[in-house]
C-alpha positions as CSV (number, residue, x, y, z in Angstrom):
1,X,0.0,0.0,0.0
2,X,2.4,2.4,0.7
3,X,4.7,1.6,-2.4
4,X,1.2,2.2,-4.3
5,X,0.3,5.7,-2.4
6,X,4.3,6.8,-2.7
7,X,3.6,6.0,-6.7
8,X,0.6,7.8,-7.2
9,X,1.9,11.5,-5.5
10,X,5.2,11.0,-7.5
11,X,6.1,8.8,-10.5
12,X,9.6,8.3,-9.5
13,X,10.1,6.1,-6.3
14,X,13.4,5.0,-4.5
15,X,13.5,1.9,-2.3
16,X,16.0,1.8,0.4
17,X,17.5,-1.0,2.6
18,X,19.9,-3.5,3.2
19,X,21.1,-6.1,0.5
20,X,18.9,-9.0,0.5
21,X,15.8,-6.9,1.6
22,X,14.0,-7.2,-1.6
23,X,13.7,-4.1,-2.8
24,X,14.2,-5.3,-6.7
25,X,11.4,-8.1,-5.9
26,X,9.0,-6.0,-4.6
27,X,9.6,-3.5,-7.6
28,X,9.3,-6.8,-9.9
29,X,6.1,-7.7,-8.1
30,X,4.4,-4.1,-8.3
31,X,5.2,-4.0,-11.5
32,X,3.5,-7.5,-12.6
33,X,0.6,-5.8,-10.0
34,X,-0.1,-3.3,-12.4
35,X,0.5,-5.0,-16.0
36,X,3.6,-4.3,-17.2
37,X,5.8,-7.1,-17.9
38,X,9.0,-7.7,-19.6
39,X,7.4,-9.7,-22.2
40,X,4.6,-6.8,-23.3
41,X,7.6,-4.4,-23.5
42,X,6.2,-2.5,-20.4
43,X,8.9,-3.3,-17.5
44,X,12.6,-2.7,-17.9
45,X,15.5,-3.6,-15.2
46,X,18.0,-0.9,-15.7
47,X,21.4,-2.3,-13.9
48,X,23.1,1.2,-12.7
49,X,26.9,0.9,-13.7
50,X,29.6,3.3,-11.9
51,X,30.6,4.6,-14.4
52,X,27.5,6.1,-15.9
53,X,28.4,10.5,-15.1
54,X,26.4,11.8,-18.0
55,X,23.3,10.5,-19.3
56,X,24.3,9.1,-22.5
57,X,23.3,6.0,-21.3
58,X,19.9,7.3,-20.8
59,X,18.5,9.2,-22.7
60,X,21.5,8.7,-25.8
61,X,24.0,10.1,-27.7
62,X,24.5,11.4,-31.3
63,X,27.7,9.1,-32.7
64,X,30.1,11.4,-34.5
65,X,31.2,8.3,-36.6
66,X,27.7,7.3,-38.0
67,X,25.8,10.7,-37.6
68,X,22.9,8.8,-36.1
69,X,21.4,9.1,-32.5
70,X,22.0,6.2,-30.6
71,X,18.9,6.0,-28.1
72,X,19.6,5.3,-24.4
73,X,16.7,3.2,-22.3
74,X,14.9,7.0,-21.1
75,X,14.7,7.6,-24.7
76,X,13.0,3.8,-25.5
77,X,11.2,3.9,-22.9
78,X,9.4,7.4,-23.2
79,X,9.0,6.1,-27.3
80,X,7.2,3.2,-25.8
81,X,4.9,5.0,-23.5
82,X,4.2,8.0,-26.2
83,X,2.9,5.3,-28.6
84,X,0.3,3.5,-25.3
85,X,-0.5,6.9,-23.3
86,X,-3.4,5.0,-21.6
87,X,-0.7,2.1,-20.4
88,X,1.6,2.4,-17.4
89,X,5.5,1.4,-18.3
90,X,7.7,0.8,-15.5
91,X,11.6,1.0,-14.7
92,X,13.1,-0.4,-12.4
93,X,16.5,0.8,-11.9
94,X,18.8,-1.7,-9.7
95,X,21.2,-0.2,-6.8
96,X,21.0,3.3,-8.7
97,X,23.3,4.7,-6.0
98,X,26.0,3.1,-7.4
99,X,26.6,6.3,-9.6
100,X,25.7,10.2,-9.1
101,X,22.1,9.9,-9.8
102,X,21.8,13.7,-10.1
103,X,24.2,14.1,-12.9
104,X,22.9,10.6,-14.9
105,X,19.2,11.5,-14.4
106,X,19.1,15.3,-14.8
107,X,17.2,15.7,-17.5
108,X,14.5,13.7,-16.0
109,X,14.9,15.2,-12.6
110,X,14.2,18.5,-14.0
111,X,11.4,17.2,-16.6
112,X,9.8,15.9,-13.7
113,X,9.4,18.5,-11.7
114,X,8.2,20.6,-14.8
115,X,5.9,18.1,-15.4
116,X,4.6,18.3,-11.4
117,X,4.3,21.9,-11.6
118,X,1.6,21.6,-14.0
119,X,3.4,22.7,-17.0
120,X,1.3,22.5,-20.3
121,X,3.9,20.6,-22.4
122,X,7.1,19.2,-21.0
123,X,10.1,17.8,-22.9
124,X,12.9,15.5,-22.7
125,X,15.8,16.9,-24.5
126,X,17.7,14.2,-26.2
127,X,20.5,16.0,-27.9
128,X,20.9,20.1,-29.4
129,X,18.3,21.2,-31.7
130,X,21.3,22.7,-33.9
131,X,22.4,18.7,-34.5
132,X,21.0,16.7,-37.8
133,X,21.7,13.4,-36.8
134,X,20.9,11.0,-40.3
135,X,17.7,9.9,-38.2
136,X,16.5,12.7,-37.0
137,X,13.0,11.7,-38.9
138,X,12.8,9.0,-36.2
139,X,14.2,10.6,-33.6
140,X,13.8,14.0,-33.4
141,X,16.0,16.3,-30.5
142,X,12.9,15.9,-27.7
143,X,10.4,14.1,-26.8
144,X,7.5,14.8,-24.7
145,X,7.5,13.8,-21.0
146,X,5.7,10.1,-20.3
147,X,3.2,11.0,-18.0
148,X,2.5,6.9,-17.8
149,X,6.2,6.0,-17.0
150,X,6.6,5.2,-13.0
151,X,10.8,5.1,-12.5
152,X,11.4,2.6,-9.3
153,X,14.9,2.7,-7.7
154,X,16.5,0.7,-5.6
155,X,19.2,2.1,-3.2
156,X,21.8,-0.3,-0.8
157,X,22.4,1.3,2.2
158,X,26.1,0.4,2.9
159,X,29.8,1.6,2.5
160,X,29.9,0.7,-1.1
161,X,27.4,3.5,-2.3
162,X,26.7,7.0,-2.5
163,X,25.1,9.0,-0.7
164,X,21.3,10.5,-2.6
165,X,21.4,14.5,-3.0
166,X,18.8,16.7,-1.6
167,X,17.4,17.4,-5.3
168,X,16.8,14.0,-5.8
169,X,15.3,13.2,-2.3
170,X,13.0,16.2,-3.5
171,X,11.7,14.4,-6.6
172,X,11.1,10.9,-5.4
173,X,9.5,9.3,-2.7
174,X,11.5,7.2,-0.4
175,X,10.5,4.4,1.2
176,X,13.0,2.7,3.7
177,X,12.7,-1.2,4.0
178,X,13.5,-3.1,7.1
179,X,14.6,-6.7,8.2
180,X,14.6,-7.9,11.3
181,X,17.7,-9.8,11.9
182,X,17.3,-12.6,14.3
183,X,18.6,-15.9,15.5
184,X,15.7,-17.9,15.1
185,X,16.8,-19.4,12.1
186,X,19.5,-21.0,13.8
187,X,17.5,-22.7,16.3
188,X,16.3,-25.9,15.6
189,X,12.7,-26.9,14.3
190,X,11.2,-28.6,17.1
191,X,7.9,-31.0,15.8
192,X,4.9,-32.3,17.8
């Protein structure tokens, strides 16, 4: 319930807790919950590398060599939900603290908060409007913001990760998961 209430005031939700918590299963789960699968094209798992510090791996990249834009998953994704507005498309983007979240998801930081202020239409740019990438026809330099795309990330809470900044604590809703760590497992099963 509450990963369905923290969804429904903001599309872009972060899961917190230890490994092993099952924040990704739950996100999995939700997902199935609503419809969107991997097999109808409607849920992606997004594995967060380190070394993602732009977002060319999101939303793309026009490559110099081939003069074509090279779409990242933002830029699928938002495709996907533009051509099924009245279906919900899910991400779920695994231990997204791995990497600076504010500089890899900017663009979509700051669209959603355009989009939340009730702007009229709101864009995702995906590369300068000055660029004529060969496919421009198919991809042009924005698309509109999915208003059916809810973006669920998971977060470790441990030494190996950093820490989330205030503007993205801003934009999502955070919801820390718990496990109580016990000994009972080590006791033995008694039977009657």
């Amino acid at each position: 319930r509450r990963l369905y209430v923290a969804a429904k005031t903001k599309p872009f939700v972060i899961l917190a807790g230890l490994t092993g918590s099952g924040k990704s299963t739950i996100a999995r789960l939700f997902a199935a919950a609503l419809g969107a699968h991997a097999h109808n094209g409607r849920f992606q798992r997004v594995a967060v590398r380190p070394d993602w510090i732009d977002q060319s791996e999101v939303l793309g990249t026009v490559n110099p060599l081939s003069n074509r834009f090279e779409p990242g998953w933002l830029a699928t994704t938002a495709r996907q939900c533009e051509r099924n507005p009245d279906q919900i498309h899910v991400v779920l983007l695994d231990e997204m603290n791995l990497a600076p979240v504010e500089q890899y998801l900017a663009e979509y930081l700051s669209a959603l908060e355009e989009a939340r202020s009730g702007s009229e239409r709101t864009v995702l740019p995906l590369y300068s409007s000055g660029m004529a990438p060969d496919n421009a026809t198919d991809w042009p330099s924005s698309l509109a913001f999915p208003l059916n795309l809810l973006v669920i990330g998971t977060v470790n809470v441990d030494e190996t990760t950093r820490v989330l900044s205030d503007r993205v604590l801003d934009r999502a809703n955070v919801l820390q998961l718990s496990v109580a760590v016990s000994d009972a497992h080590h006791r033995p099963v008694s039977r009657s």
